[in-house]
N, C-alpha and C positions, 0 to 999 in steps of 0.2 A: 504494500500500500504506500503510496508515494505521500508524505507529508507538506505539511502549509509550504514548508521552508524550504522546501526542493521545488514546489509550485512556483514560488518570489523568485526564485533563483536563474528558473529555466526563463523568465520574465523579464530578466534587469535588461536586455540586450536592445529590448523593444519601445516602439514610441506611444506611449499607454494614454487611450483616448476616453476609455470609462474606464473604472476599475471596477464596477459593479451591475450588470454583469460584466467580465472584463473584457476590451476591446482594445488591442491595438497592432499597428501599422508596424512593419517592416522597415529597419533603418534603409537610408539609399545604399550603404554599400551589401545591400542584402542581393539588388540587382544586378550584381554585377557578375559575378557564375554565372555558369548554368545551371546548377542546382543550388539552393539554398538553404545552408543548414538549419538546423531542428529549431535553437536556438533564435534565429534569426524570421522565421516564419510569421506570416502575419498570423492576429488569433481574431476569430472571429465568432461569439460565441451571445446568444438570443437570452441565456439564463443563468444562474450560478452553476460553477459545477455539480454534477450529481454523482450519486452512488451509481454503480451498475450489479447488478446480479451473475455478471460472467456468461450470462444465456443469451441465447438468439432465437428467437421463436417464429416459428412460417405459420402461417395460415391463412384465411380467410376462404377463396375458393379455390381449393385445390384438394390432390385427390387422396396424398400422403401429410398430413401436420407435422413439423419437423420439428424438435429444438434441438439448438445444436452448441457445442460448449468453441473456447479459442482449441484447442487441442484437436476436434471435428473439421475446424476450419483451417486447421493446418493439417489435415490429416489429404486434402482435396490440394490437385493441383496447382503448385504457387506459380502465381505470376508477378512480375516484379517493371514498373513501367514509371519513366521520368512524367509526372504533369503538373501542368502552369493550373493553380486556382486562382481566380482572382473573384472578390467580392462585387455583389452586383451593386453597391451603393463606393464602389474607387473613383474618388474623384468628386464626391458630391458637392464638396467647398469650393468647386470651382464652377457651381451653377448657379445662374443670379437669375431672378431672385432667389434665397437658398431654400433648399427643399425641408422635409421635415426627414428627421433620421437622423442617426448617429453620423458625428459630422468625419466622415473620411475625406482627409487627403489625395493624394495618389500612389500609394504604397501598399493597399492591401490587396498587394500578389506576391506569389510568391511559385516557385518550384522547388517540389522534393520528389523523390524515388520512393514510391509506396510500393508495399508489398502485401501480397492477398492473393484471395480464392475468386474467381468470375464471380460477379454476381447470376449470369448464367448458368453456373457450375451450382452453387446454392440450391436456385429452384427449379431446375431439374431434379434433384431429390425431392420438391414435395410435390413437386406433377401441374405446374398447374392446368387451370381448368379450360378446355376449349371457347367458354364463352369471357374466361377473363378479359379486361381491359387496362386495368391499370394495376400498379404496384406500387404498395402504402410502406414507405419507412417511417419509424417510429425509434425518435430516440428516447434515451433517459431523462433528460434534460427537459425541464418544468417551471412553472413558477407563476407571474402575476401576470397580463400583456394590457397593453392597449387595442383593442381591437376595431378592426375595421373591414371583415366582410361581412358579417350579417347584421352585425351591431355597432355601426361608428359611431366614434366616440364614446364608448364603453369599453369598464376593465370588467376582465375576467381574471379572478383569485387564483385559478389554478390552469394555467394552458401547456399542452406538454407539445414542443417540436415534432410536427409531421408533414414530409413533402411526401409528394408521387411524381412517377416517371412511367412513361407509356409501355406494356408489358410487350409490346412487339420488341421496342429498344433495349427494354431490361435481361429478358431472354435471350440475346443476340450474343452470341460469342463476342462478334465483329466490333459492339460497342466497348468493348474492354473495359464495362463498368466492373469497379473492383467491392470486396467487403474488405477490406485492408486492417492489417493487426501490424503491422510496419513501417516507420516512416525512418527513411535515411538507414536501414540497418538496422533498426535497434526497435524495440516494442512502442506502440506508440503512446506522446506522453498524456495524461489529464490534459491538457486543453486542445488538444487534435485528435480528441473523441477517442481513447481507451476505455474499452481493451480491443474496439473494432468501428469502422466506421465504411461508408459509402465513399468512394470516389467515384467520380462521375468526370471523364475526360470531356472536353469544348462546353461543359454547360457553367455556367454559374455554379458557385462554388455553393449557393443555396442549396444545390440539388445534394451534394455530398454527406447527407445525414449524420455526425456526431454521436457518436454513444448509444448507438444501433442496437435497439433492446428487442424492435420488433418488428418482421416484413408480413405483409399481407397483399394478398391477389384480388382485385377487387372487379366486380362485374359492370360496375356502372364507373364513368368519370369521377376523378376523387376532389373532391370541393374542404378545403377547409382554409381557417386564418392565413397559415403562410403558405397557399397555394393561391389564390382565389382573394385573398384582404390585401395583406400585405406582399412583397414579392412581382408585383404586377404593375407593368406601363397604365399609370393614369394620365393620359396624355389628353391637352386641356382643350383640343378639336379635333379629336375622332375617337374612335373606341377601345376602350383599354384590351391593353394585350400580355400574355401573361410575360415573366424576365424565365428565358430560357438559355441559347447559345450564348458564349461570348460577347460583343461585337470585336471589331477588328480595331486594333490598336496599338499604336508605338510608344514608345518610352526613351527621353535621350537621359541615358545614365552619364556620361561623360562630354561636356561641363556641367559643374555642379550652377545651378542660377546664383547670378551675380558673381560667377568670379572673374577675375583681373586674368587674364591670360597675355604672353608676351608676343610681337608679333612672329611672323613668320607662321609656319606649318602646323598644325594642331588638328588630331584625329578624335572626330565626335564619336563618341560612340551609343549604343542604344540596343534597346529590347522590342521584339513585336513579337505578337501573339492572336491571333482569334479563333474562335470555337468554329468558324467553318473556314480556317485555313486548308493547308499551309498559308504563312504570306509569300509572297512573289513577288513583292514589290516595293523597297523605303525610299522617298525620295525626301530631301532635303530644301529648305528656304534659308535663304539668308537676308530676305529684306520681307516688308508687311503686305508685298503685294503680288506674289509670286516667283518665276524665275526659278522653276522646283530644277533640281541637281538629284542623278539618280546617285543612292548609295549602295556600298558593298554589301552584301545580304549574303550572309554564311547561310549554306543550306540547311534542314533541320535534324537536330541529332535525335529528333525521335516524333511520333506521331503527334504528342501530344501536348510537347509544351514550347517554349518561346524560342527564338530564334534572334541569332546576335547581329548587327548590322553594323558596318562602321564607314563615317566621310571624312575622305581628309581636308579641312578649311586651311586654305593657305591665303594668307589674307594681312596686309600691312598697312590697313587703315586705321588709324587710332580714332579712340571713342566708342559708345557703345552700341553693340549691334544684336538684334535678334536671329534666334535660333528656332526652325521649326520643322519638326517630324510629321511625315504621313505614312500609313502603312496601305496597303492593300492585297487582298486575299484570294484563296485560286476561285475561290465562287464571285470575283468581283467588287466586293466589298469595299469602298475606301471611305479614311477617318472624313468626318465633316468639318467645318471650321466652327461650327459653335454648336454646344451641349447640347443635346435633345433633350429640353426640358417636359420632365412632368413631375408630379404632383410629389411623389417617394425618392426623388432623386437618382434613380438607378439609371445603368446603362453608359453611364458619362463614356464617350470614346472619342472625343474630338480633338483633335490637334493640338499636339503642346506643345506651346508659346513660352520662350524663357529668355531670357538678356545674361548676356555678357559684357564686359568692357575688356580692352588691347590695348596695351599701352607698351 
């Protein structure tokens, strides 16, 4: 059983945005790997931590009821796969007007090497049922919320975390959705949902269930708070849509905003990523009106998570000059120049804008 003080510990590295439930951002040089350590990971988490029972329970419509211990789920073939999670609310602080929500920066992403059973591989053992539709996870994790699907602007004393994910997609080998008891090597810790959690590759890191107490096969679409309330495009002229993929988006990790850089040659560097990559495409700006410069773009070292891109600015103009990234994706996709605002703040994938000075 891990203690308070190994809890603060694994903590101190992080830039802590609530402590209660605890929330925070990944420092910038977390971006800069490709994988980022345990330590370093952003934490993103709906209620205080919780107990778990050690069990994993299948049911609803299916033909076998399953529960299954960590020891069952290593007992099933491991897969072990690099993926980029990034929170559907990264980037909220940079939406005006601001949105309601936990106020994120643009650092809660991050990449680790999780390790796990398919979640394919799981409900195969409990059979599901030919007319299933959807697949209910059910973490440990509980508490008070503010709600807003069936009741806005009302609390509920006790809501427990549950998303769903489509049982065509769930079942799918090809999705490499994981139940993962491993992150970087080692068991995974209390705030990245121990003793097992959901991964879920290109979706919103919402989808990745924490502290995974219970799956269910469900016949009808699965409606609740954070599928259906919260979690979902309220977009302020046309019809809300729920937060599912990605979107496509770049990150410049190298220069850090506002530094003094000397003149001559200086190689920008950055991160892209989108849930219906790969990207194909970083191109660079160096002034507020276009003039995009295509950048280096390292191919991807794995299906699933971000991909490094580097420009070299050679430049001997003193005074200060903006810097700006766009990404685009093999389905097409490129960043926008301003937020898609709605109502929860999510989604942010719009071109980031940063200054530097040369002297």
């Amino acid at each position: 059983m891990t203690g308070a003080s190994e809890v603060e510990s694994a903590r101190a590295a992080l830039e802590m945005i609530n402590p209660a439930p605890y929330n925070a951002e990944a420092p910038p040089e977390a971006l800069v790997g490709n994988i980022t350590p345990t330590e370093l990971h952003y934490v993103r988490s709906n209620f205080a931590l919780p107990t778990h029972d050690g069990t994993l329970e299948i049911g609803g419509a299916v033909d076998n009821p399953t529960t299954l211990t960590l020891d069952d789920l290593r007992a099933l073939p491991a897969h072990e796969q690099a993926v980029t999670l990034e929170c559907a609310g990264n980037g909220r602080l940079d939406m005006k007007p601001l949105p309601t929500g936990e106020p994120w920066g643009d650092y809660a992403v991050s990449t680790a090497r999780w390790t796990g059973a398919l979640l394919s591989d799981v409900l195969a053992l409990a059979q599901p049922a030919a007319l299933g539709v959807d697949v209910r996870f059910e973490g440990a994790d509980h508490g008070p919320y503010h709600l807003q699907a069936i009741l806005p602007e009302t609390q509920q004393d006790d809501l427990t975390f549950v998303r769903a994910l489509p049982l065509v997609e769930a079942a799918d080998p090809s999705s490499a959705i994981l139940v993962a008891y491993e992150m970087n090597g080692e068991p995974l810790t209390p705030d990245h949902g121990a003793p097992f959690r959901i991964v879920a590759p290109h979706w919103y890191a919402v989808a990745s269930v924490k502290w995974l107490s219970r799956i269910d096969v469900l016949t009808e679409p699965y409606t609740g708070e954070f599928q259906t309330g919260h979690y979902i495009y309220q977009w302020p002229d046309r019809p809300h849509e729920p937060v599912t993929l990605m979107r496509v988006r770049a990150r410049i990790t190298d220069p850090a905003p506002g530094t003094v850089l000397p003149l001559g040659p200086h190689t920008v560097r950055g991160k892209a990523w989108s849930g219906t990559g790969p990207i194909t495409q970083v191109d660079i700006s160096l002034t507020g009106e276009g003039d995009w410069h295509p950048a280096r773009l390292d191919p991807p070292s794995g299906p699933y998570q971000w991909q490094d891109w580097s420009f070299v600015w050679d430049s001997n103009d003193i005074g200060r000059h903006t810097l700006r990234a766009r990404a685009t994706d093999a389905a097409g996709n490129v960043q926008p120049d301003v937020p898609p605002w709605n109502r929860l703040g999510y989604g942010n994938n719009a071109i980031e804008v940063l200054f530097v000075d040369r002297h």
